[in-house]
Each structure stands twice: as structure tokens, then as C-alpha cells.
Legacy VTK file of the C-alpha trace (Angstrom):
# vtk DataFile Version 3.0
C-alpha trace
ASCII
DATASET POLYDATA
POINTS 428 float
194.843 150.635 113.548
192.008 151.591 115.859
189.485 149.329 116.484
185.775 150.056 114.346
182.959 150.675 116.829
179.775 148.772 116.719
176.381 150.663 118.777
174.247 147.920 119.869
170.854 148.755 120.650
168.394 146.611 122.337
166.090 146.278 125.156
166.843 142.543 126.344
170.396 142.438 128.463
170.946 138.898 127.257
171.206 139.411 122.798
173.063 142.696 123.987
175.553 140.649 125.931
175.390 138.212 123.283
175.995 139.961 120.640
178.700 141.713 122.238
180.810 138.891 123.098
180.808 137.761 119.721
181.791 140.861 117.906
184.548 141.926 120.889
186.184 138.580 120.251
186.284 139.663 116.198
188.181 142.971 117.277
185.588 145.224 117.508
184.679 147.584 120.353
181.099 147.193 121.426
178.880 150.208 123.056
175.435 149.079 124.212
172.263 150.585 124.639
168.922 149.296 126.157
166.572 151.976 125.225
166.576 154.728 122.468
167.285 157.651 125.187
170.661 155.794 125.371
171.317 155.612 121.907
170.369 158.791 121.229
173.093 159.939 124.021
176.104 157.538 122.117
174.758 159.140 118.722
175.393 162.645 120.024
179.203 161.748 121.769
180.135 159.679 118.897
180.067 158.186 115.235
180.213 154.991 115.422
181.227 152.779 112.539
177.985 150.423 112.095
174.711 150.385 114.549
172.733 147.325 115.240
169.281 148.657 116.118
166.107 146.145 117.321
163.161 147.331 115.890
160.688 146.394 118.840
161.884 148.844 122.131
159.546 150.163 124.750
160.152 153.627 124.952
160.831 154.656 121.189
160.618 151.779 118.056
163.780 151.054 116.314
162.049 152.738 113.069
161.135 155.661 114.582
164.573 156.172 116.028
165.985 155.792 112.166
163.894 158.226 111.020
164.935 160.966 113.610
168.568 160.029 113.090
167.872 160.559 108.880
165.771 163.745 109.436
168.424 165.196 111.590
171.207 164.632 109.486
172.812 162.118 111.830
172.641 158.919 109.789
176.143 159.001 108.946
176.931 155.626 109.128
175.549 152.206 108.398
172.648 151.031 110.213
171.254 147.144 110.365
167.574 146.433 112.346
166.932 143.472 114.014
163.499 141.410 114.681
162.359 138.700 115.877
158.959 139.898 114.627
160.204 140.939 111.000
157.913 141.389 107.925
158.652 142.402 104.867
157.044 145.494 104.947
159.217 146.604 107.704
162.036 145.655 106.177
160.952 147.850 103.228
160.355 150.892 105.336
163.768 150.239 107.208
165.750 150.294 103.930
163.802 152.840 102.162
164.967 155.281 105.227
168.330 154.328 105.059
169.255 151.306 107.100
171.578 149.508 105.217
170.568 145.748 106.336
167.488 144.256 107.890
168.318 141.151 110.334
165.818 138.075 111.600
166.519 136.772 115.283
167.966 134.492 116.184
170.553 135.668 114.199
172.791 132.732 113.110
176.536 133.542 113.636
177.816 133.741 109.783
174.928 135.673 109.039
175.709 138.371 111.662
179.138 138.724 110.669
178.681 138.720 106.760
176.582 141.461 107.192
178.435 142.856 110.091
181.426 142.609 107.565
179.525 144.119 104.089
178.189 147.131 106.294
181.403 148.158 107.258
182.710 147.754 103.916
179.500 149.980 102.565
179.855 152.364 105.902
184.203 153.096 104.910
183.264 154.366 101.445
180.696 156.682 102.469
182.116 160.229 102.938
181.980 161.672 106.487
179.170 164.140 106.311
179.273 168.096 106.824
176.641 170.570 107.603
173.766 170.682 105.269
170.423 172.081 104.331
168.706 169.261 106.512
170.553 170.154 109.575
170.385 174.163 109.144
166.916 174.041 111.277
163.099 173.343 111.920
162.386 177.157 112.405
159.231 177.917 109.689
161.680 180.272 107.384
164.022 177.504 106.777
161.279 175.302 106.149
159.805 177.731 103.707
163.789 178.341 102.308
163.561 174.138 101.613
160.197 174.288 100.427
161.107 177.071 97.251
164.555 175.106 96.618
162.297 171.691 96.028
160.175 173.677 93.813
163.042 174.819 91.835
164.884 171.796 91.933
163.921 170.465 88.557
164.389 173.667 86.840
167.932 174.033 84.589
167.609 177.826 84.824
170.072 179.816 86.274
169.628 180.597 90.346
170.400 183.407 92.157
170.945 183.461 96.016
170.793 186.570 97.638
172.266 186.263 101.108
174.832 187.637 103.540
178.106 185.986 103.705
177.923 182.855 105.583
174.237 182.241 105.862
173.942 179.482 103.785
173.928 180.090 100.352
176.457 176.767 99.817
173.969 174.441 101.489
170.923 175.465 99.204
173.452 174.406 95.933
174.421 171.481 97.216
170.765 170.830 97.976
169.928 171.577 94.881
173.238 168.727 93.696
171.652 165.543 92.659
174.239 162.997 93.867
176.450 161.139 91.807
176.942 164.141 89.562
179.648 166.490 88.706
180.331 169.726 91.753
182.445 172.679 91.242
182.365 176.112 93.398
184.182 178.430 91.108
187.587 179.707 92.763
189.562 180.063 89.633
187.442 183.100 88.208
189.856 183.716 85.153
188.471 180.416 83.739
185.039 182.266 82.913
187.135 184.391 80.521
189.503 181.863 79.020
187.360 178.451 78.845
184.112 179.151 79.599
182.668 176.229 77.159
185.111 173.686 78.620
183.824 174.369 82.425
180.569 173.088 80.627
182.130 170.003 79.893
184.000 169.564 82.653
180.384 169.624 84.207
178.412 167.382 82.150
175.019 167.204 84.185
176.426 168.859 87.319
176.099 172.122 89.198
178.346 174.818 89.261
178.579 176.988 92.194
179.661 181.097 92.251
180.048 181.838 95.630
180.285 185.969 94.935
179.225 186.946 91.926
180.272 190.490 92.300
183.746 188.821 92.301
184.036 188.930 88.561
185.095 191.491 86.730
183.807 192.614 83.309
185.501 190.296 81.249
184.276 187.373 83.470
181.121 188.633 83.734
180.792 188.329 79.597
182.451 184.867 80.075
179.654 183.806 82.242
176.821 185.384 79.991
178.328 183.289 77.541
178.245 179.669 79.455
174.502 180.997 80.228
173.726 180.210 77.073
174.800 176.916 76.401
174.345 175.577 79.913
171.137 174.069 78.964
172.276 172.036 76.361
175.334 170.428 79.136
172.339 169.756 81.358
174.160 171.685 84.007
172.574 174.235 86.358
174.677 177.572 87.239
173.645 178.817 91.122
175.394 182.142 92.316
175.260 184.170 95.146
176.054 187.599 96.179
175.797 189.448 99.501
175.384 192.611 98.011
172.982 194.727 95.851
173.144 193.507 91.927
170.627 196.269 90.698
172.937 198.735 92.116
176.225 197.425 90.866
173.997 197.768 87.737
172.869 201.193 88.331
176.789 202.061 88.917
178.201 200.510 86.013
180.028 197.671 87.395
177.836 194.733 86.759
176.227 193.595 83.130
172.735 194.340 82.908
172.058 191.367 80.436
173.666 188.982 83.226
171.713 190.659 85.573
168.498 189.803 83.246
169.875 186.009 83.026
170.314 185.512 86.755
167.443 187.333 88.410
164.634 185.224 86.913
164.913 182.942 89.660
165.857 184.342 92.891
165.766 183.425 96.676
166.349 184.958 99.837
168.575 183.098 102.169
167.758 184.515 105.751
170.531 185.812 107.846
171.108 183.529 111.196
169.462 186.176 113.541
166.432 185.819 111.404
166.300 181.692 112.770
167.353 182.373 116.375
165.147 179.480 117.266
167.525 176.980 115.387
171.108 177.822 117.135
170.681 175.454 119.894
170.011 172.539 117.549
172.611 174.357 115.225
175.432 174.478 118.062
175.059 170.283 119.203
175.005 169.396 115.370
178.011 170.798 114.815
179.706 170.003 117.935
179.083 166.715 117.065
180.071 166.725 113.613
183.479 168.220 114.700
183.715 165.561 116.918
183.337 163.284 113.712
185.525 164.702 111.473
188.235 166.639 113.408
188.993 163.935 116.460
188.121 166.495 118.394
186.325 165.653 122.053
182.797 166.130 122.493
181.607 168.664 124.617
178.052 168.850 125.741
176.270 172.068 126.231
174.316 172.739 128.935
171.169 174.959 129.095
172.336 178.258 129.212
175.179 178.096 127.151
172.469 177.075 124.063
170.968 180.028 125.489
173.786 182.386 125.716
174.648 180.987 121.889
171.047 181.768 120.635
170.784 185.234 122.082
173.892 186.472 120.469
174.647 188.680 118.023
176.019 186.400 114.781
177.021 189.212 111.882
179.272 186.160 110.052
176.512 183.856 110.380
176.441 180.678 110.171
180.707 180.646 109.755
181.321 182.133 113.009
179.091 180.418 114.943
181.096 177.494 113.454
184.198 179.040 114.318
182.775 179.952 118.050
181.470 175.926 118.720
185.088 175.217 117.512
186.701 177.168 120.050
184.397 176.203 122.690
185.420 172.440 121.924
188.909 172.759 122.221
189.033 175.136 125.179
186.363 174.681 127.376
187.410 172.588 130.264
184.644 171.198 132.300
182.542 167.736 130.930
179.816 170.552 129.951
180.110 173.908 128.184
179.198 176.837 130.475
177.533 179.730 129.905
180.890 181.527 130.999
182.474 179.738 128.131
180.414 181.101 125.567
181.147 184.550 126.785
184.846 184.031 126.856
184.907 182.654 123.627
182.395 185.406 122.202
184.354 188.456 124.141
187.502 187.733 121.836
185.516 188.409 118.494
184.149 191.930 120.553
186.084 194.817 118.921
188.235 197.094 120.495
187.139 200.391 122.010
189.010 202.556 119.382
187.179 206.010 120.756
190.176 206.974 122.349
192.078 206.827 119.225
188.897 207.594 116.368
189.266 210.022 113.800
186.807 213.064 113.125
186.847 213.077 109.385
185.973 217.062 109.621
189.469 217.856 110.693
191.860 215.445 108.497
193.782 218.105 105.961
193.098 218.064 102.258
196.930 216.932 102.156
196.628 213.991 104.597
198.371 210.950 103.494
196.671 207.327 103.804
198.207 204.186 102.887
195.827 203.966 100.006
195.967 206.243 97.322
192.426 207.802 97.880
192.132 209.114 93.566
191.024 205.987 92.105
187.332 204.140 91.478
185.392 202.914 94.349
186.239 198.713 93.640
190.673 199.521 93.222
190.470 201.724 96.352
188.469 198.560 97.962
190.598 195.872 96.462
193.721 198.008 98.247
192.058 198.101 101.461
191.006 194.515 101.622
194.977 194.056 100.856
196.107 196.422 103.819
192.799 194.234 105.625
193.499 191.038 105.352
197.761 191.668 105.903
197.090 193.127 108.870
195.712 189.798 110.418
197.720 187.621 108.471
200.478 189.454 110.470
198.902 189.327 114.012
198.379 185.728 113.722
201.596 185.079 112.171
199.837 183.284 108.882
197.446 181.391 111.163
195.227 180.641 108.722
192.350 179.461 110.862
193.255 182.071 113.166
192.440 184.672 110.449
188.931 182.623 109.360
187.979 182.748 113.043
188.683 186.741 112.830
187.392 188.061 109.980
184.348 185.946 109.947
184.905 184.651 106.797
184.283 180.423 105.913
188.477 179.040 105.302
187.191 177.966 101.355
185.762 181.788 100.851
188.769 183.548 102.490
191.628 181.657 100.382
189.270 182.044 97.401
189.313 186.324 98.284
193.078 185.996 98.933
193.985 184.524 95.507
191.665 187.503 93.977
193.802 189.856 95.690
196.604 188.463 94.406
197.823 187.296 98.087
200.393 185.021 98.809
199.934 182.524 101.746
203.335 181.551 103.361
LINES 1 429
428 0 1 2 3 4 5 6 7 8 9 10 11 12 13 14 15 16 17 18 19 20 21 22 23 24 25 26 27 28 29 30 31 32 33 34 35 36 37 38 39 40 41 42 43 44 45 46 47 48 49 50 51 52 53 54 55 56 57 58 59 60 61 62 63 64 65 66 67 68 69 70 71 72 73 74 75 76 77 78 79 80 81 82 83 84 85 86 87 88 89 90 91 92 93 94 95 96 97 98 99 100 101 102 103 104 105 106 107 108 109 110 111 112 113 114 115 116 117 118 119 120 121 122 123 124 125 126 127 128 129 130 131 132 133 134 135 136 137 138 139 140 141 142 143 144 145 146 147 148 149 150 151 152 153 154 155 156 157 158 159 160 161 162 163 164 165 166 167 168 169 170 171 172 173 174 175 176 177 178 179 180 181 182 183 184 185 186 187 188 189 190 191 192 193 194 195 196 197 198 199 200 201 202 203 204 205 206 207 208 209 210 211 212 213 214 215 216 217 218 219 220 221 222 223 224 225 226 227 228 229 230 231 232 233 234 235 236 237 238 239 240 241 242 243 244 245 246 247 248 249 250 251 252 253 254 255 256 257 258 259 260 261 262 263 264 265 266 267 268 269 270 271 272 273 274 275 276 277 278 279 280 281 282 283 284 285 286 287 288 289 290 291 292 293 294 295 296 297 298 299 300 301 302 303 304 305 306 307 308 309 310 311 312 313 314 315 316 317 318 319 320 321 322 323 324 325 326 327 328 329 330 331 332 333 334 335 336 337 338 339 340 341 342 343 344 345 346 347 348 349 350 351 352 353 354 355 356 357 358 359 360 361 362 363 364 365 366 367 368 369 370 371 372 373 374 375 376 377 378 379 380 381 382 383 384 385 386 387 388 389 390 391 392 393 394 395 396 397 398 399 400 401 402 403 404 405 406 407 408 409 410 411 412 413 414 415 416 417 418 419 420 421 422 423 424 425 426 427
């Protein structure tokens, strides 16, 4: 079993050597860190099981520290201040930000490693942390994008998301997911027709999550109409999102106007990733070091202009692929930093192929011409058969690579199984 790691962070050499010695001869490895700059620096390489933080630092106060770490997504794990000048009221503040414990110095030994002891304890039942609405930027349009959600929050009303795949539209319902309460992002669409009524009890209180709501055909459509209605009385709020255009499906025939009614009283935009260039830097080290969290994968820092190389590129699958391209740059790059010539290696291989040598003028294909997809059918079959002959094709250049395929189409792993088992395909 691998040792737990223990940050200490404090400006006077002899409690960090202190403390160290004691909690090294308990098992544990110790990092130290005499200033916040060098915290900050372990923070981004590393999660480390518990941190020990002294309040009182020169360059950056132990509480000001916490809240950075908490407003940036990064308090992950279990964090215990220290003081030899503690009051109350700091303790208050400390805890009411998230640290878990508040410590007096001198610290007398059984003290230390009781609490040492319960914060690990608190820290292994505490789910490792993903990418969120917190983390998704500072730019003013996600600010604004936070600032509707919290005005919504304490609606029950249905919630529509309009969006394009992969910007986000997850993170605003799980923002909107008060904790402690039931989750479930619809993959089993056929449910909405069977059991609509007991996916409201299932729910009690909860949130349930559409990813696509142009995903269901009529009959769940109806299904869904129907939970509508007695959502309210389960306490459970119904959030959906679609990438396309729902007053033309309704225009066309192929979505119900009355569900249309139900979800569009409460709408909101979530912006593309090109709209928020400003935020892929900060996007790109959060989830480098998240992967580094929750993958055991090694962290890579970026230097200047690869964030710059990543923020003035093209991103059509969003906030997905630019989790698929940080991926690839972790596990392939192979200098300490990430290059700029990284990022375009990595970012050539999602470039498509020059296919001018082999296009096809429509003007000269005969009335007979045969396609693999039978051609005389309505628009959504002929699209359902393509996405088939689609999504086969990579399935069989990657040889069932399922992450492989993700990377490629530009599609999150959770949406692409979800279209597969739509399209009725099997995964070997």
C-alpha cells in the first residue's frame, strides 16, 4: 500500500522539520513548503492526501491561500490550519471555506495525530473531484452563465440548455445538483416510455439529466411530457439539453410542440469554447492536473506558448476534445514541460485529410448511383444509417479502441456509448 502524502506548509524551517519527523516516522511521506508560491507549485504536480497549512506566512496568509485553492476547484482534499496566533473567528472563517480542522501551536503530539488521523479518514471518503462549473473559467460570459444558473437554482421548473456538444451543458446540471441528493443522466431512453412515474421515484428530490433531447423519439417524447407533470410533486427538477434547433424539429414534425412549450420557459445559452478563449490556459493546467489525480498519470507542466498555441486553436468538440488533446499531451509529450511543438503534433492528428483529390461533384453522380444507404427514406432513418456506417468505420480503424474513437469523433466516452446503444451498436 502506498504511503498517504502529507503537504506541510510553513514559513519557520524548524515546526516544518518538526513536524516532518514526526509524521515520516508514522509512515507518511512528508512534502514541505515555506511559502505559498511553493505550495501552490506541490498543489499543481500533485494531490496530496491531507495539507497542514500555517495561517500567518509572509508572502500570501494561510486563509487567503484556502480560498484560492476553494475558488479554483483545487480543494480536493482535507486541509488543517495552524496558529500560534489563533482566534476563534479565524477558525470560523477557516472552516466555513473548507478546511477541515483548525490547529493551536505548539501542537501537542496526540493532538496532531488524532487529527492527522480523523482528516485522513474524512479526506478517503470524499470522491476525487472532476471538472466542474467552478473550474470552467473567470472569462465575464461564464461568469454571467453562473450568475443565471444561481438565479434559477431554486426554481423546480423544467431547464433547457441550448449548447453545442461538449460545451458544458453537464456542468451547469450538476451545478444546479444540491449535494446529497439523488443524480441520473438519462442513457436508457426507453424508460421515458415504459416507467416514466417510477424514474420520479427513483429520483425523490434529485435532478435528472437529458443529455440530447432530440434523442427521443415520439413515444419518449410523450413519456417525458408526462413525468413533466408530476415532477413537481417528486420535488425533482428535469434539465435537458440539445445542440440543435427545437423550434425547427417542431416546424418539421419531429419534436412535440407541447414539450417544446414545457421546456422552453426556462432556457440558457451555454457558450461554445471559442466564445471563452481567455479561459483555455487556466482550462488546460486544471485538467492536466486533475488527470494527474485521477488517472496516475504524470504531470506535465505547460509552458507559455503551448497555453498559447492551446488557446488560439480551433476547438469544434469543445470542451471534450480539448480534454482529449491535454490527455494526449500528458502521456506523450516527453520533455519536463509541454512544448508548443507538442500541441501541434497532438492537434495535427485531429486535422482531416485532404480528400480533394478523391471529392465528389454531386452534379455528375447518376440518378442510378448506389450508396451504402438506401437514400428513399425520412431525413432522421437515413441519419441513424449513416451514424451506423460513421461510427463502424472508426470502431474498425481503431480496432474497438474505445478511447481511441472518443478522441476522434470528438464526442465525451459517457455521450458516445450512450449514441452507440441508440444505434443499436454492439461494443466488442
Amino acid at each position: 500500500m502506498t504511503a498517504r502524502q502529507i503537504l506541510i506548509v510553513d514559513d519557520e524551517i524548524g515546526i516544518r522539520e518538526l513536524l516532518q519527523d514526526i509524521l515520516q516516522d508514522e509512515g507518511y511521506q512528508v512534502k514541505l513548503a515555506a511559502n505559498a508560491a511553493e505550495a501552490r507549485d506541490w498543489r499543481q504536480r500533485m494531490r496530496p492526501n491531507l495539507v497542514l497549512l500555517d495561517i500567518w506566512m509572509p508572502d500570501c496568509d494561510g486563509i487567503t491561500l484556502l480560498k484560492e485553492w476553494a475558488n479554483n476547484g483545487l480543494l480536493t482534499m482535507p486541509v488543517v490550519m495552524m496558529s500560534g496566533h489563533g482566534t476563534i473567528d479565524t477558525a470560523v472563517e477557516a472552516t466555513r471555506i473548507g478546511a477541515f480542522d483548525f490547529l493551536e501551536k505548539p501542537i501537542a503530539l496526540q493532538k496532531l495525530l488524532k487529527t492527522v488521523n480523523d482528516a485522513l479518514a474524512h479526506g478517503a471518503q470524499t470522491p476525487k473531484s472532476g471538472l466542474n462549473l467552478l473550474k470552467l473559467g473567470k472569462s465575464n460570459i461564464v461568469i454571467a452563465l453562473r450568475q443565471r444558473l444561481q438565479q434559477v437554482a431554486l426554481l423546480k421548473t423544467p431547464l433547457l440548455l441550448v449548447g453545442a456538444i461538449g460545451s458544458g451543458a453537464e456542468l451547469c446540471a450538476r451545478f444546479l445538483h444540491e449535494q446529497e441528493t439523488p443524480w441520473l443522466s438519462l442513457a436508457e431512453n426507453d424508460r421515458l416510455t415504459t416507467a416514466p412515474l417510477d424514474i420520479l421515484q427513483q429520483l425523490e428530490h434529485g435532478l435528472l439529466f437529458i443529455p440530447e433531447i432530440t434523442d427521443l423519439n415520439k413515444s419518449e417524447q410523450k413519456g417525458l411530457l408526462q413525468l413533466l407533470a408530476n415532477a413537481e410533486k417528486s420535488g425533482v427538477r428535469v434539465v435537458c439539453a440539445t445542440a440543435l434547433s427545437l423550434p425547427q424539429w417542431v416546424a418539421e414534425g419531429r419534436f412535440d410542440p407541447a414539450l417544446f412549450q414545457a421546456l422552453s420557459a426556462t432556457t440558457l445559452r451555454v457558450p461554445a469554447l471559442q466564445e471563452h478563449r481567455e479561459d483555455i490556459p487556466d482550462l488546460a493546467n486544471t485538467m492536466a492536473t486533475l488527470l494527474a489525480e485521477t488517472s496516475a498519470m504524470t504531470y506535465r507542466e505547460f509552458d507559455t506558448g503551448a497555453l498559447n498555441a492551446l488557446r488560439n486553436a480551433d476547438w469544434p468538440g469543445n470542451l471534450a476534445q480539448l480534454e482529449n488533446v491535454i490527455r494526449n499531451l500528458m502521456q506523450t509529450s516527453l520533455g519536463k514541460k509541454i512544448s508548443p511543438e507538442d500541441v501541434n503534433r497532438v492537434l495535427a492528428q485531429f486535422e482531416p485529410t485532404d480528400l480533394s483529390a478523391t471529392s465528389i461533384r454531386t452534379d455528375s453522380i447518376p440518378a442510378n448511383a448506389q450508396f451504402p444507404i438506401n437514400l428513399d427514406q425520412p431525413l432522421r432513418e437515413a441519419r441513424d444509417a449513416f451514424e451506423r456506417l460513421y461510427f463502424d468505420y472508426y470502431m474498425q480503424k481503431t480496432g474497438g479502441n474505445m478511447s481511441k474513437v472518443s478522441e476522434l469523433v470528438g464526442l465525451e466516452r459517457t455521450h458516445l456509448y450512450r449514441k452507440l446503444k441508440q444505434l443499436g451498436i454492439k461494443i466488442k
